[in-house]
N, C-alpha and C positions, 0 to 999 in steps of 0.2 A: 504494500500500500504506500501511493509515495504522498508528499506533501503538497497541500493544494494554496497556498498563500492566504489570505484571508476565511476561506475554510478550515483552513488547521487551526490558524488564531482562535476561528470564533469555538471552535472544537474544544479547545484547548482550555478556555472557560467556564466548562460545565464537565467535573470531574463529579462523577459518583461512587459513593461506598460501600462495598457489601461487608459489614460488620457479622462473624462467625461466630456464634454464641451458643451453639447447639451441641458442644463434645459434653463429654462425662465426668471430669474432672477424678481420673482412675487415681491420680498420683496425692486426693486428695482427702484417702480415708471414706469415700463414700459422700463428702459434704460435696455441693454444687456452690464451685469456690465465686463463679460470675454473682453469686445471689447474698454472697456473704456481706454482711456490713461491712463497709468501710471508712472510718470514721462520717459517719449518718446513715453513709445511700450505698446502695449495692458496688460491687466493684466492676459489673455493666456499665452503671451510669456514669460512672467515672468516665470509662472510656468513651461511652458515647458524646460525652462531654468536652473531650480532647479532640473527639473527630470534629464535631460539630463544630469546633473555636475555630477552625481553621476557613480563611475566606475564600480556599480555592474548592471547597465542597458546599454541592448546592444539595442533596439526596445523598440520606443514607437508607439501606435495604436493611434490615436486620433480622439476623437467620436463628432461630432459635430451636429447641429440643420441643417437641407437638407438644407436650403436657405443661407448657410455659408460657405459648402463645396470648393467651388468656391475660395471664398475667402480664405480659409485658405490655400489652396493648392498653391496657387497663392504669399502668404504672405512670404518675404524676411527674417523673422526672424524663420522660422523653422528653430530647430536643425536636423542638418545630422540625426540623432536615429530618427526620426518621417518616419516611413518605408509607411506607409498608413493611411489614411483622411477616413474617411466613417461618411454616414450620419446617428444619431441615431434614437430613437423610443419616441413613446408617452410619456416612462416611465425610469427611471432609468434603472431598472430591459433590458430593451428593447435595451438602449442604450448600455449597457456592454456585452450582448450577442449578439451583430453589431458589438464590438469593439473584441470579442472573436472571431467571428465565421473569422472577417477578418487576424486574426492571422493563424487562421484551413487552411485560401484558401494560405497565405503563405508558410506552413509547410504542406502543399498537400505531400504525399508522406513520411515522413521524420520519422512520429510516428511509434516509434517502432526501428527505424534507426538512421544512422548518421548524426549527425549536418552537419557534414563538409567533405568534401572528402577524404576516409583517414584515420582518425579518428577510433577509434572502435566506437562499435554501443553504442547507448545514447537512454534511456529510455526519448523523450521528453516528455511525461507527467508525467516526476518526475523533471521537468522546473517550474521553479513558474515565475506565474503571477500576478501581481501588479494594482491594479485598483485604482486608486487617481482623488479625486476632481480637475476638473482644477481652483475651486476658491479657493485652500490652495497655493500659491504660496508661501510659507516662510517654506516648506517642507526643511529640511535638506538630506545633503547624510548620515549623519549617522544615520537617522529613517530612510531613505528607507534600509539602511543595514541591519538593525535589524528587521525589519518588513521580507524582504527576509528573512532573517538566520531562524526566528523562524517560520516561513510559509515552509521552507524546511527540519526544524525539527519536525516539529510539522500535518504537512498536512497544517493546515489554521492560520492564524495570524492577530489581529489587535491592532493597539494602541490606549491605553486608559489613560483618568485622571479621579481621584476622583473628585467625588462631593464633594464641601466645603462647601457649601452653603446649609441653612435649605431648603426642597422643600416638597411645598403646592400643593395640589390638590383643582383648585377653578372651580365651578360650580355657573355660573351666578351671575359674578362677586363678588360672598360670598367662604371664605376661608371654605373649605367641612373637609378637613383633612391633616394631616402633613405625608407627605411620609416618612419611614425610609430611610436617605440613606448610610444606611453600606452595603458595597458591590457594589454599585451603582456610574457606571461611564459611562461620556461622551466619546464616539468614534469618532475617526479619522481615516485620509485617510493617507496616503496607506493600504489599506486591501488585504493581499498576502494570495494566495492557491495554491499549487500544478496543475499544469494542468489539469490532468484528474482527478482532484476531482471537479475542477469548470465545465468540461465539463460533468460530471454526475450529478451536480448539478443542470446546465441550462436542460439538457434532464429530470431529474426527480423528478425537484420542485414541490409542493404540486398543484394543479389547483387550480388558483386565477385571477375571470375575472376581476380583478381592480391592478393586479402586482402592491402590496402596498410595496413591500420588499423597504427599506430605505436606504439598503446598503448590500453588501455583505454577513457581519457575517448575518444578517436577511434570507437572502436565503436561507442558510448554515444551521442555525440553523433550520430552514423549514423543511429539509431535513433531519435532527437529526444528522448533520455533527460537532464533535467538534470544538472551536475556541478557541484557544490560546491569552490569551493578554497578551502583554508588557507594558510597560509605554512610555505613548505617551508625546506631548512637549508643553509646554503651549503658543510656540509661533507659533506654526502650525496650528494658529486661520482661519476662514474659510470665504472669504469677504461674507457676505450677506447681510449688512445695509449702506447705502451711506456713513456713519461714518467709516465705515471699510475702504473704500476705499479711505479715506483722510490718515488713517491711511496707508496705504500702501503705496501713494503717500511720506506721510513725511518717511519713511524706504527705500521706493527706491531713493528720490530725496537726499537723504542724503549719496550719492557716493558706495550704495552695489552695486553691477554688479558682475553675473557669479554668479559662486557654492555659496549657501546656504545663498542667500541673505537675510536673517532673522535669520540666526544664529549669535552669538555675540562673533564671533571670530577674528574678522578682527583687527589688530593694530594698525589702523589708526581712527578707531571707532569701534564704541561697542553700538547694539541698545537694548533694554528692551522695552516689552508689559507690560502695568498695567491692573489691572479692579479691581473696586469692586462694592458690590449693599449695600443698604439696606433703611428697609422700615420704613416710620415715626413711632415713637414712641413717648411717654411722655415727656411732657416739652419743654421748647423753650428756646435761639432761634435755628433756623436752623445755622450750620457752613458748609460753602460750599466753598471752594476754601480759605481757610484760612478768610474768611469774615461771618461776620454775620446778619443776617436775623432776626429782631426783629417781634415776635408776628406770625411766621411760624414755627412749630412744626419740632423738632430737631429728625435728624436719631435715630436710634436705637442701639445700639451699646454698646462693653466695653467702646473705646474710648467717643470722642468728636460725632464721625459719621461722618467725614468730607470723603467720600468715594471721592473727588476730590486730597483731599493730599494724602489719602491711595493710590489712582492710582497709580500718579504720584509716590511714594514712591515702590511701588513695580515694578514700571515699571525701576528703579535706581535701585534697587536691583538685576533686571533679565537680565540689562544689562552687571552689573559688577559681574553674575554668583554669589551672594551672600545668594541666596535664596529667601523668601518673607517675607513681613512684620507682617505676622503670627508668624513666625516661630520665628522673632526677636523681637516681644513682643506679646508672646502669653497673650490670650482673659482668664487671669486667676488669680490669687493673684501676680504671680510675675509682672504684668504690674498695676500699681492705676488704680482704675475704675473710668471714665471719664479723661482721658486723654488728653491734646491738642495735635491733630494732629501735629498739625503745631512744637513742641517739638519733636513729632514720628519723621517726617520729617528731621529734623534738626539734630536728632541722624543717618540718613542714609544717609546723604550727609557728615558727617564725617567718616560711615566708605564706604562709597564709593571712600573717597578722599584718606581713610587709604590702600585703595585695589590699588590704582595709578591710580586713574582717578577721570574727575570732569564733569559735566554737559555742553554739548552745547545749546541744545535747547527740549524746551520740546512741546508736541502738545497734549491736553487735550479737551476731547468733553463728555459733560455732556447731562445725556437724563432724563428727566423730565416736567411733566404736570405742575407742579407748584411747587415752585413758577415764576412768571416770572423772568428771570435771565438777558436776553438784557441788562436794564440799567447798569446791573454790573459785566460784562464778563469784561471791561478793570482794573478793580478795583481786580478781581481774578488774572489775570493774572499779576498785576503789585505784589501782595502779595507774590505770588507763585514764580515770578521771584526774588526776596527780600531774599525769603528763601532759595533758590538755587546758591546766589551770581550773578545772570546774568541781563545782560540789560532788557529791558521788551521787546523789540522786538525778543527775542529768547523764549519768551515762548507765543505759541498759547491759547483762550480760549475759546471752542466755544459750542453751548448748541443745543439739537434737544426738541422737547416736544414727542419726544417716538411714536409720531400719531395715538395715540388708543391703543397702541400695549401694552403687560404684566405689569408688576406693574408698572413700571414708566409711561407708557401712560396712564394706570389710576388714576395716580395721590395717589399712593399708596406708592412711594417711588420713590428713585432716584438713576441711578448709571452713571461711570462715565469711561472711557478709557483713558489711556495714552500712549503716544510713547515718551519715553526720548533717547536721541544721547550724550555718551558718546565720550569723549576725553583722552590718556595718560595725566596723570598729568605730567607736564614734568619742 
């Protein structure tokens, strides 16, 4: 499909949304995490919320589980843009071709035609469509913009971030092999196409009686359709672990409301995600939350290993838009090998303070099979509050044991999440 001048413009203006709201939420104990409170309102509305803030959508479609329709229709916090509810399918793949096909019974007539009466004629399948997880609620307007822009330049578009991290291929519980990962990135939602490339994509995907497609680019690529990536946002994380959703709680309960409530623009605050992993290694003790662990085998790492300061430490970093902790002492001769964390720390609470801002509260959640940590979550959090200058009741500390789940549930390593809430230094 090539570009028509004035037709692609006017195209280029009315981007619509199919908001995916109908999985099961397996990874979440049986709770249906989209329906959960979040500090007031569902962790839906959130999202729908983020989508709605943005000026380059006119319509969103939202795809929900058939025993929810009801409810959602019914629910006081849709935004005006939510044009139609429909109920989805067994499968991802099922659910966006429900939330497609009810865009089609909309614009009944119109393909090939005028949007608006009046108007000259508008190619709408050179309209892009936007298809987003409804559990990324901390989606910015300015990825949904650039997600559109380069999906109407490009036919198909999604955003991505590099792998940072070494990754293992383990078979039965035994490490098989080391993936390379150059070139190798995680994807995210919003995933924008063109109209009538997503509508010949759903009519002439490869036959597959298990619709395994995981996401958009996957159908696309099925179909030997190009996709375009951009660089996607490392705070556009995706709730899937109860952890997550404490995390979302401390970000929403901490006064964002409206447009791009995870982005770290606001004046008045300024929020940062952390995370780091890694897996035991040589020598002891364990350093975890600036504390020590005698006779418990210490991370692995340039540093100390304390992947609970490195959190928290890049979670201050990505609030005050300063970059990450990589970056400010890369894992190389210019940083001493073994380092204390708690030193790392302490050099980014200075230039965090150097940037005009300083720590409110920080909320940290460790996942790990061992060691047991209970006894000494208040002893982390009073260290960690020590080194950031704050009372100890402004920083959270709280541990999961991973429940079987990848190397920290097997007790193969540990990592750790942060949410810090900056303040102007004033």
């Amino acid at each position: 499909m090539t570009a028509r001048g004035s037709d692609r413009e006017a195209a280029e203006s009315t981007v619509d949304v199919i908001v995916v709201a109908a999985g099961a939420s397996r990874r979440m104990g049986g709770v249906d995490k989209l329906w959960v409170d979040v500090a007031g309102e569902p962790l839906l509305a959130r999202t729908l919320q983020a989508v709605a803030a943005s000026p380059a959508v006119t319509r969103i479609v939202l795809v929900v589980a058939a025993d929810r329709v009801a409810a959602a229709t019914e629910a006081a916090w849709l935004p005006e843009s939510v044009v139609s509810i429909v109920a989805g399918g067994g499968s991802r793949h099922d659910s966006v071709r429900a939330g497609f096909e009810a865009l089609e019974q909309l614009d009944a007539g119109r393909v090939g035609g005028s949007a608006r009466a009046g108007d000259a004629p508008v190619d709408v399948d050179d309209g892009v469509v936007l298809v987003h997880d409804a559990a990324r609620p901390f989606v910015t307007t300015a990825l949904i913009a650039a997600v559109a822009a380069a999906a109407a330049r490009y036919g198909a578009a999604i955003p991505v971030l590099p792998v940072a991290e070494t990754l293992k291929r383990v078979v039965d519980g035994r490490v098989d092999s080391t993936i390379d990962r150059e070139g190798v990135a995680t994807a995210q939602t919003p995933q924008g196409v063109r109209r009538g490339i997503l509508r010949s994509a759903l009519a002439g995907a490869p036959a597959a009686a298990d619709r395994t497609w995981t996401d958009e680019a996957a159908l696309l690529e099925a179909c030997r359709i190009a996709v375009h990536a951009i660089p996607g946002e490392a705070t556009n994380v995706k709730v899937t672990l109860p952890a997550d959703l404490q995390r979302a709680e401390a970000v929403f309960g901490g006064g964002r409301r409206g447009e791009d409530a995870a982005a770290v623009g606001n004046a008045a605050a300024r929020v940062g995600l952390g995370h780091d992993r890694h897996s035991f290694g040589p020598g002891e003790p364990l350093l975890l939350g600036g504390v020590a662990f005698p006779g418990v085998p210490r991370l692995f790492g340039h540093s100390d290993g304390d992947v609970a300061l490195h959190a928290v430490a890049d979670a201050l970093l990505g609030a005050a838009s300063l970059g990450d902790l990589g970056r400010l002492f890369p894992a190389d001769a210019r940083t001493p090998r073994g380092s204390a964390s708690s030193s790392l720390l302490t050099a980014v609470v200075e230039r965090v303070a150097a940037a005009g801002y300083r720590p409110r509260s920080v909320d940290v959640t460790i996942v790990a099979a061992r060691p047991r940590l209970a006894d000494r979550l208040d002893e982390m959090a009073a260290t960690i509050a020590a080194l950031l200058g704050l009372p100890t009741n402004a920083v959270a500390v709280k541990a999961s044991t991973g429940n079987l789940d990848g190397m920290e549930g097997a007790g193969r390593g540990i990592s750790a999440q942060a949410v810090a809430l900056l303040d102007p230094a004033r």
